[in-house]
N, C-alpha and C positions, 0 to 999 in steps of 0.2 A: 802245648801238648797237655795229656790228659791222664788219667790213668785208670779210669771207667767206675772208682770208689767213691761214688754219692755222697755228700757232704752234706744236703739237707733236702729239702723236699719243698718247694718255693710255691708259691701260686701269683694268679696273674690279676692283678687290682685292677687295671685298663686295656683297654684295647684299642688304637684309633689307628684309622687310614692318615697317612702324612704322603702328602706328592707320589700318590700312586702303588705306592708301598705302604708297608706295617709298621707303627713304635708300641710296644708294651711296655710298660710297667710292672713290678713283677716283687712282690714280698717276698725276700730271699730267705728269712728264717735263720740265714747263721747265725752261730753261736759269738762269732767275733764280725765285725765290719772295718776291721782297724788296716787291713794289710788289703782294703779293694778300696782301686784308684779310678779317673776317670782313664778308659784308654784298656782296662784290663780284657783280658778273653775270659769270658764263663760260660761253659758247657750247661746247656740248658735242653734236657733232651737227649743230649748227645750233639745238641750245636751248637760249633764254638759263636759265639754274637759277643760284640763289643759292647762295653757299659760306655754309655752317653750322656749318665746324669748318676747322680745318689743324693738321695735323700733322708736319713737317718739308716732302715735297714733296706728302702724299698732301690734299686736302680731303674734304669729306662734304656730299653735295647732298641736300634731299629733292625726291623729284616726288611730284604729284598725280594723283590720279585722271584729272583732266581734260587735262592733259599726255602722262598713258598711254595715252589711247583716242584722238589724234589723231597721236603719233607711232612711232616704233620701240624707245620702252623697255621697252616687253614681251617685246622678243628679249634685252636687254641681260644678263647675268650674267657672274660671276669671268672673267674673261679676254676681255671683248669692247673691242677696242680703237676708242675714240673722237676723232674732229677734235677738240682745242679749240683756242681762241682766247679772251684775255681782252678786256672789252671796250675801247674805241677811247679817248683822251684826245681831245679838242680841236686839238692839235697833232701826232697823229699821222697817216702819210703814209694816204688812201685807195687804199690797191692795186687793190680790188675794185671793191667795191659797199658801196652801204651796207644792211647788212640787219640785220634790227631781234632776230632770235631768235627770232620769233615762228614756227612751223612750218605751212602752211597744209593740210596731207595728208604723206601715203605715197603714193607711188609703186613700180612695180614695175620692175626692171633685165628686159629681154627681149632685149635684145642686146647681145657685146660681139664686137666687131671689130677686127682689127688693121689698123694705115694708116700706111706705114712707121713713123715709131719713136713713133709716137703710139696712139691707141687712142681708138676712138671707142662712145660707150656709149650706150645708148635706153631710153629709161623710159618706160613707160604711164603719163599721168598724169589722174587724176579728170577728167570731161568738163566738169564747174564750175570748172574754172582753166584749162582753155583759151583763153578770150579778155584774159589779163591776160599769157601768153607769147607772144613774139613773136622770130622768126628776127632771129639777135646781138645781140638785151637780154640782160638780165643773169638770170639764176636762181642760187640757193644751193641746194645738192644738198649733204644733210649737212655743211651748214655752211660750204661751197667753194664762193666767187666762181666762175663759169662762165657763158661766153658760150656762148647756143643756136646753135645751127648749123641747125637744124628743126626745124620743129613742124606734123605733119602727123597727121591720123586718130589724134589723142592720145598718137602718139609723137614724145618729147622726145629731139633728139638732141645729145648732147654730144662735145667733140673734149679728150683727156684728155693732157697731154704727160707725157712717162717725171717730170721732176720732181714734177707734181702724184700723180701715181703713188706716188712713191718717198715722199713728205712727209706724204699724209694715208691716210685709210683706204680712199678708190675703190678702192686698187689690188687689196686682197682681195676686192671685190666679183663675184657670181659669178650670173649669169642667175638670177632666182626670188627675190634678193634684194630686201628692201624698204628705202627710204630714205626722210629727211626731204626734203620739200623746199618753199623759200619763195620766193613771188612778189617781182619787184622790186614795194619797197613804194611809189614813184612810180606804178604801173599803179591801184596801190587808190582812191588820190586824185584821179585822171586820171579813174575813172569815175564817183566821189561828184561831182565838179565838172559832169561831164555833166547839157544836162538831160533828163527821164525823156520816154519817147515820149508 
């Protein structure tokens, strides 16, 4: 698990096809590497992926096929910089949300706007997760805790402050862009518990 607060802003040193699927390589930028093992989960994007190698600060993830056709790894190559965050301890503080890594779509950026020193961004998102977001719940958008501010005719609007800006990758984000994004995972359970009409 997860808690959607970006720890560093990583980018990808390699790219290569392995047996059909993807391994990257990926300069993680943390401040510490002391407490990541092989075997860890690390939110990359907002996907949890398993480290399969480290090398001083750099690790090596493989994805799957079926990881590539539901998120944004397809765009990824040498110099695409990614959100991570390792995953949460027991005792560590929840900032965000809790979000699991799991990616539920892409989405599309169709607007971005300025509003005094903040900036606010709109995503088209798939018409099948509209009834699981709801105006100030919680959503992770590449991997970044964010309260909705609206959700109207399948745009997702978000309110971005210059730190979230400055700290994860929104802030390169640019109209036409595609992004991860994951339902709060309370909304999945809230309808499994419903009963069916």
């Amino acid at each position: 698990m997860f808690t959607g607060i970006i720890q560093s802003v990583g980018e990808i040193v390699k790219q290569q096809q392995k047996s059909g699927d993807f391994q990257f390589i990926i300069a993680t930028n943390f401040a510490d590497m002391t407490d990541v093992e092989l075997g860890d989960s690390i939110a990359m994007n907002g996907i949890c992926l398993t480290v399969t190698e480290i090398k001083n600060d750099q690790i090596t993830v493989d994805v799957s096929l079926e990881t590539l056709s539901l998120t944004d790894v397809a765009n990824w190559q040498a110099g695409t910089k990614l959100n991570l965050e390792k995953s949460m301890c027991l005792n560590d503080k929840l900032g965000g949300h809790m979000v699991s890594g799991h990616v539920d779509a892409l989405a599309d950026c169709v607007d971005i706007t300025q509003s005094a020193r903040s900036t606010i961004y709109q995503f088209k998102i798939p018409s099948a997760l509209d009834k699981y977001i709801v105006r100030k719940g919680s959503i992770a958008i590449n991997g970044v805790s964010l309260t909705v501010n609206e959700i109207k005719d399948l745009i997702l609007s978000v309110n971005l402050i210059p730190h979230t800006l400055e700290h994860t990758n929104l802030g390169i984000l640019k109209t036409g862009d595609k992004v991860n994004i994951e339902i709060d995972t309370i909304a999945r359970y809230v309808e499994k518990m419903l009963p069916k009409p």
